[in-house]
FIDO-286962 format. One record per atom (N, C-alpha, C): y, x, z. Coordinates in steps of 0.001 Angstrom, whole numbers, plus 524288, in hexadecimal, padded with zeros to 5 digits. Example, Ala and Ser with C-alpha at 12.3 -4.5 7.8 and 13.67 -1.06 7.14 Angstrom:
7E9C68338681E787EE6C8300C81E787F31C8339081E787F7368323281BA87FBDC8356681BE48001E8326481EBE
% end
This chain:
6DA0E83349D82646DA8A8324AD88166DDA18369ED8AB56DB7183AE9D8A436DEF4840A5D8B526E5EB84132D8B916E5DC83E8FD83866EB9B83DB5D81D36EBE68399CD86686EB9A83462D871E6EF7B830DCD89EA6F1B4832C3D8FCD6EC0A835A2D92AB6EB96836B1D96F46F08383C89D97DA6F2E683F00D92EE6F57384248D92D26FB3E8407BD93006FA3483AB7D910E6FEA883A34D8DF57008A835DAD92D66FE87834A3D95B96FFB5831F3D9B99701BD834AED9EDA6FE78838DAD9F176FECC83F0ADA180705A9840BBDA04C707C984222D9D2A70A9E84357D982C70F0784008D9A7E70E6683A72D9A24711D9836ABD9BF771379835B7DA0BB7104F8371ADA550710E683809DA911714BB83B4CDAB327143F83F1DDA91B71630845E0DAA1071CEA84434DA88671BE584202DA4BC721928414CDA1187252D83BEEDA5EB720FA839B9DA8C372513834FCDABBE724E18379EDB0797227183BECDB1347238183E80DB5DE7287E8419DDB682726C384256DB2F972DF48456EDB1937328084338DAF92731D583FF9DAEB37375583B39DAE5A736F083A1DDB2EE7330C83847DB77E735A08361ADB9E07369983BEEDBD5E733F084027DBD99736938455EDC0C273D59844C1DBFAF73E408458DDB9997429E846ACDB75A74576841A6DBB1B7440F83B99DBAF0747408389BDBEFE7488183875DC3957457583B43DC517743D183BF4DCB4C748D783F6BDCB9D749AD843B1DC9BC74BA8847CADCA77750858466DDC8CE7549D842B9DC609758148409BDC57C75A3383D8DDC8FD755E283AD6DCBC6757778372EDCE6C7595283BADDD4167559783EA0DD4D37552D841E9DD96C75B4C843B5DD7C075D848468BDD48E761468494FDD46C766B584857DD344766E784106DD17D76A6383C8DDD295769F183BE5DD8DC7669D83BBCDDA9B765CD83932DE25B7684883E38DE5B2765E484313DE390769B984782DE59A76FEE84790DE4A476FEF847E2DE0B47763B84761DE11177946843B8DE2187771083EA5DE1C1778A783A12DE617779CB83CB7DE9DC774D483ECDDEDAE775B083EF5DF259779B284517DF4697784E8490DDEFE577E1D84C43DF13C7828384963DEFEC78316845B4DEB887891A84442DECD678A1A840CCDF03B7882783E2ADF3777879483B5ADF88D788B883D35DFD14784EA841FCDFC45786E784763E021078BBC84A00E011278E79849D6DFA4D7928784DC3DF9B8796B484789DFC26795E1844B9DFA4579AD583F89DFB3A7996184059E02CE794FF8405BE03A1795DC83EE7E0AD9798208456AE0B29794CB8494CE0A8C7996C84D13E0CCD79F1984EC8E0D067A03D84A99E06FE7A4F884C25E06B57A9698487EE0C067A58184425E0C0D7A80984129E0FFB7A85684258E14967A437842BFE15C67A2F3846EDE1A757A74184B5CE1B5A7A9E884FABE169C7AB3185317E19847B2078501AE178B7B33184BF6E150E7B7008493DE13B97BA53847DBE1B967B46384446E1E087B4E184132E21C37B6A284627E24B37B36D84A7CE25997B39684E92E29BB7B7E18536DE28E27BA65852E9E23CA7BFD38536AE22BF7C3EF85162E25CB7C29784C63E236E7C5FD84924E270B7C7C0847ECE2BC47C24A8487FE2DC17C30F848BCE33F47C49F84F18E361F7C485853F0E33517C7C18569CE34FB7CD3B85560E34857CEE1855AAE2FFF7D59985402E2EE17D71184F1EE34CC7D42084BF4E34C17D51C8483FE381E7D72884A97E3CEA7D0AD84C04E3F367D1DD85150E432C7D6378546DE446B7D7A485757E3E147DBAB85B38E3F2D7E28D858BAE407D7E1D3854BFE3CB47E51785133E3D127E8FD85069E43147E32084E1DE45A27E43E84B59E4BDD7E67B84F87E50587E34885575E4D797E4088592DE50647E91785BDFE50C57EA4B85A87E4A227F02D85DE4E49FF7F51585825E4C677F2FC853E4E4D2F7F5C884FC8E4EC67F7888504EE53EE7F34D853D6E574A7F31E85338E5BB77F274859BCE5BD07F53E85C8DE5AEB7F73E86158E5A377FD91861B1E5B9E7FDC985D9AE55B2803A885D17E55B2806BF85B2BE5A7F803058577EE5AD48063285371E60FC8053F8553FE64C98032B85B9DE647B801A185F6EE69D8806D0861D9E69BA8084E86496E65C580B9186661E64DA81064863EDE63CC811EB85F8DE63378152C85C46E632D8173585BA2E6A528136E859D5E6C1A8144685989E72138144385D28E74F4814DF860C8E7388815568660DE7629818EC8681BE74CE81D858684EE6FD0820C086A79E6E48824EE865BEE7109822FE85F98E6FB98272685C43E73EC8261D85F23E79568224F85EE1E7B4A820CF861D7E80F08270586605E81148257686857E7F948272786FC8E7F8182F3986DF9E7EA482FCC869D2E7A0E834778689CE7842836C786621E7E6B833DF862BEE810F8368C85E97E85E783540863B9E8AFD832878660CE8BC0834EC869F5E8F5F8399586D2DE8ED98398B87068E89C783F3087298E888D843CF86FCEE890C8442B8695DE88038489086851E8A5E8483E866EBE8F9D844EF8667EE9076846488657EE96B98457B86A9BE9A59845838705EE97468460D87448E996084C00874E6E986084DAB87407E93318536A876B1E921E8576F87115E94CE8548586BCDE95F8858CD86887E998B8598286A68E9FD08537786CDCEA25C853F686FEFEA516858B1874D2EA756857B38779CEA2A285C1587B4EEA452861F487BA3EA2E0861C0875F2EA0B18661B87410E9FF786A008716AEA5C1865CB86F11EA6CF8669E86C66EAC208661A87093EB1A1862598743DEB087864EA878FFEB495868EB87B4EEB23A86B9487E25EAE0E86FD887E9FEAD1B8747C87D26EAFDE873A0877D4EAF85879B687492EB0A987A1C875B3EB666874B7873CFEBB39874B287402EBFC8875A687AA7EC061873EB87DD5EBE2D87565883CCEC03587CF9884E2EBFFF87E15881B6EBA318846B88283EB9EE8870187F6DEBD68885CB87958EBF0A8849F87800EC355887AE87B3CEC9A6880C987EE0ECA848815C88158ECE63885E1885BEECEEC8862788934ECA4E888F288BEFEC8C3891EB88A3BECA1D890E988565EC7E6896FC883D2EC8A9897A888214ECD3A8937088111ED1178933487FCBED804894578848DEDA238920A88A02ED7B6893C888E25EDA98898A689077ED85D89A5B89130ED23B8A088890FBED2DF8A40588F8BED5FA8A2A988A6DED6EF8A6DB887B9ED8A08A7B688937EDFEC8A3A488AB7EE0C98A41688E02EE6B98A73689347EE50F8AA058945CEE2DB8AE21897B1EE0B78B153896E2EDFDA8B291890DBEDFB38B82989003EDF7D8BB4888BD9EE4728C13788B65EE4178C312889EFEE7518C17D883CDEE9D78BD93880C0EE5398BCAE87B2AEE6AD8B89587BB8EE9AD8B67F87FF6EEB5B8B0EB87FE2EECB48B2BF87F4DEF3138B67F87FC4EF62F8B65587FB4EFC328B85887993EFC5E8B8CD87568EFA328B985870E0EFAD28B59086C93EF8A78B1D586FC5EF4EC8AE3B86E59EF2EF8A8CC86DDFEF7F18A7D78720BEFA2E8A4AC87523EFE1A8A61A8737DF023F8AA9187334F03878ACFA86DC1F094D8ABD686936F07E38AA3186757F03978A801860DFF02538A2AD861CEF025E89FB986524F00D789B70865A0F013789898865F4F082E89CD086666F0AF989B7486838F0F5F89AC8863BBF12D589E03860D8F114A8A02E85B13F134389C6785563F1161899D4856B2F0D7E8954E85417F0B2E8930485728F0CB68904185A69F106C88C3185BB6F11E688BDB85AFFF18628912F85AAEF19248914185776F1F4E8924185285F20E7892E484FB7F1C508934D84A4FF1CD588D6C84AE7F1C2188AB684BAAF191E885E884849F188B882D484BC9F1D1F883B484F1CF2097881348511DF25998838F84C38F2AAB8868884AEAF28BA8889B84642F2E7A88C3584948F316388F3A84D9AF2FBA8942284FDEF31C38912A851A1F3636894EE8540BF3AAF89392855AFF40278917285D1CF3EF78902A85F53F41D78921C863AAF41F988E50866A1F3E07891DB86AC0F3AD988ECD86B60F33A688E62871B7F346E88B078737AF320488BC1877F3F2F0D88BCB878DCF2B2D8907A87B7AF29C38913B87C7FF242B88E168813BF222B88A058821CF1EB5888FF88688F1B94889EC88852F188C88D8A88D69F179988EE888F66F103188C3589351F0F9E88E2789536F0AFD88BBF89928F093A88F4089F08F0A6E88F088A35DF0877893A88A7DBF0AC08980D8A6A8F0837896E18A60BF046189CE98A53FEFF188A2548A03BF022689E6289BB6F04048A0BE8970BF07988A2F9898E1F0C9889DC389BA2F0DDA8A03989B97F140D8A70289C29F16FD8AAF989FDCF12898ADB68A1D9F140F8B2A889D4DF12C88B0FE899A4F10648B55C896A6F0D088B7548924EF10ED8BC62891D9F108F8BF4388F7DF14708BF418871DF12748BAA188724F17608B92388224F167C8BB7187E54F1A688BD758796CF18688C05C876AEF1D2E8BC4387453F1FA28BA9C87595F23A48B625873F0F27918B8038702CF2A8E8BC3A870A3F2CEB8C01086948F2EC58BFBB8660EF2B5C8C05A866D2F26D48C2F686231F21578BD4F86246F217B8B92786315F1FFE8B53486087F1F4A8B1D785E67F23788B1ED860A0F29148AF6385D76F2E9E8B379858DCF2E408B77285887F2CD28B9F7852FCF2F7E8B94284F02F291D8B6778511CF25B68B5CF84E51F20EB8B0E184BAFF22CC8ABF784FC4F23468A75B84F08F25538A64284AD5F29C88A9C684B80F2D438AA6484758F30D58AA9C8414CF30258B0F284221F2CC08B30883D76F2B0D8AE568392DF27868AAB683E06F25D58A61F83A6CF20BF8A24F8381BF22CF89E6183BCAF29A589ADA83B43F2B2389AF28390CF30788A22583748F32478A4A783456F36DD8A239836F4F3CE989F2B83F7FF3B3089D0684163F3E758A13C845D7F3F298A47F84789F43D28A4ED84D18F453B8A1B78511BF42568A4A285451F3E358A1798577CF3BEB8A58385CE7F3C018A08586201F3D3C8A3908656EF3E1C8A09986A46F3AD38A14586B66F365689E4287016F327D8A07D873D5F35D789C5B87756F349B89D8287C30F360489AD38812BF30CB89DDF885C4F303989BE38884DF2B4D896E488B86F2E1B8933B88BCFF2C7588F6988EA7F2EBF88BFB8965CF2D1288C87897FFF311C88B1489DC0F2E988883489E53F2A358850489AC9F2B2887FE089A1CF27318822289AE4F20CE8800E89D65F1EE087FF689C78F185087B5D89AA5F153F87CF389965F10538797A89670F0DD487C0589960F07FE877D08991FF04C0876C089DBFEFF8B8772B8984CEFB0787AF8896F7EF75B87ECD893DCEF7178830A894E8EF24A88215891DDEEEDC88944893EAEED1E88DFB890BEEED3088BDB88C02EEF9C891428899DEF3FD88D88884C9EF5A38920D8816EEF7CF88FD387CEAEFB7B8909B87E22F011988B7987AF2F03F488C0B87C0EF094C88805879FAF0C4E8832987B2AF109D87FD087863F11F0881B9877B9F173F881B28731DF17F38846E86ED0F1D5287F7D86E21F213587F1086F4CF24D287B7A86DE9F29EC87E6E86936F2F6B879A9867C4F313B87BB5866CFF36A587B87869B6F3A4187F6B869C7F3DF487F2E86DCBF429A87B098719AF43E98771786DB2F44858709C86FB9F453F86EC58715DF41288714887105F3D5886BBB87421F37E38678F87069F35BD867D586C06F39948630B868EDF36688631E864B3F334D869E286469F31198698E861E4F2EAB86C408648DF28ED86B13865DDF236286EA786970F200F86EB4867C2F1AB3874A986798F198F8750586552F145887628869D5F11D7875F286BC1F0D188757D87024F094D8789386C81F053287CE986E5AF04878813286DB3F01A0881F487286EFD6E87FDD87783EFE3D8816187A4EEFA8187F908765CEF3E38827187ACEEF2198821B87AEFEE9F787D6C87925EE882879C087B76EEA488741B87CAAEE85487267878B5EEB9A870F0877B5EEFE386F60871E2EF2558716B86C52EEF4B8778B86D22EF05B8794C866FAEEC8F877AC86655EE5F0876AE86C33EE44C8746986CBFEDF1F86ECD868C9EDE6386D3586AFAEE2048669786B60EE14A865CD863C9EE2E086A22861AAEE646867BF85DFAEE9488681A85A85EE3E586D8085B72EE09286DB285705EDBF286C29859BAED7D88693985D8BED6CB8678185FA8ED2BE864E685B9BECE6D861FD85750ED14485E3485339ECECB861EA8500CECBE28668A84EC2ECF5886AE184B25ECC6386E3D84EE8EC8B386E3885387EC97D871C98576DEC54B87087856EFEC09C8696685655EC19886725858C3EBD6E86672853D9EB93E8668384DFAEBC898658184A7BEB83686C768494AEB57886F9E84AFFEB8988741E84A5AEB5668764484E6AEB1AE87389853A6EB2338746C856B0EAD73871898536AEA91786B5E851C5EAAF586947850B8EA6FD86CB384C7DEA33386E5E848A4EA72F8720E8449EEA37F875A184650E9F21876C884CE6EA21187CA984D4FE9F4687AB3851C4E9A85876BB852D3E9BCC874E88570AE96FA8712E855F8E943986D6A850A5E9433867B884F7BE914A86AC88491FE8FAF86F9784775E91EE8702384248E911786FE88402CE8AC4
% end
């Protein structure tokens, strides 16, 4: 009785430990399942979160570039329209420049008597003052030949007269009425300035065309 009761005993012990020994197989198959499960998701995990940096960096240097893209166009379309700029003051300064030569030479007192005469026609003729500058003042201007021109245009008695007054100038002439309250500014720099807008889109034609 002893023997069987040992030998149950005995048998017991022995399926306890097969099934320990299974237990513990199975346990250490289910573990490494589940680390290679966590190694496959982490890898995905840091695969995905890879990815979405590169993505990230991607968009960033996309929109880096096209910062810098539009800013170097930026920076590129001001420079020319700084250097068409001083291209276009250029011309109007040489312009101004060959307006005051030419008050140095002999065409300039028949030039300056037309200027005078378009500035009293469009006053309505009748009695003018002429304004020059010092350089003008002294120059022998036909003041008949242009009142009976002035006349003939504005069908008014017109009688210029040269006036003490000076004006700071490097030619031309500013035309008044008798009274002062009415004054056309004929100098260089006035007729400059008045078509400057039209100067400037016909350089542009002739130098950006």
């Amino acid at each position: 009785m002893k023997e069987e009761t040992q030998r149950i005993t005995d048998q017991i012990l022995v399926d306890a430990r097969e099934d320990a020994r299974s237990i513990i197989v199975e346990a250490r198959k289910s573990a490494e399942m589940m680390m290679e499960k966590q190694r496959e998701l982490g890898c995905q995990k840091a695969q995905e979160r890879v990815s979405s940096i590169l993505s990230k960096a991607k968009n960033e240097a996309d929109i880096a570039r096209g910062m810098v893209f539009t800013d170097v166009k930026r920076k590129a379309g001001w420079m020319i329209l700084s250097e068409k700029e001083q291209l276009m003051a250029n011309v109007l300064n040489e312009a101004k420049s060959q307006l005051a030569a030419l008050a140095k030479t002999k065409k300039y007192i028949p030039e300056l008597e037309r200027i005078i005469v378009d500035a009293g026609t469009a006053l309505g003729g009748g009695k003018l003052q002429v304004v020059l500058n010092k350089h003008d003042s002294p120059l022998p201007l036909k003041l008949d030949a242009m009142s009976k021109l002035i006349s003939e245009r504005t069908g008014n008695k017109t009688e210029p007269v040269l006036s003490k007054e000076r004006i700071e100038s490097s030619g031309g002439a500013v035309v008044k009425t008798a009274d002062g309250k009415i004054v056309l500014d004929n100098t260089f720099e006035a007729m400059l300035r008045r078509r400057e807008r039209n100067l400037r889109l016909e350089i542009a034609k002739i130098l950006f065309a």
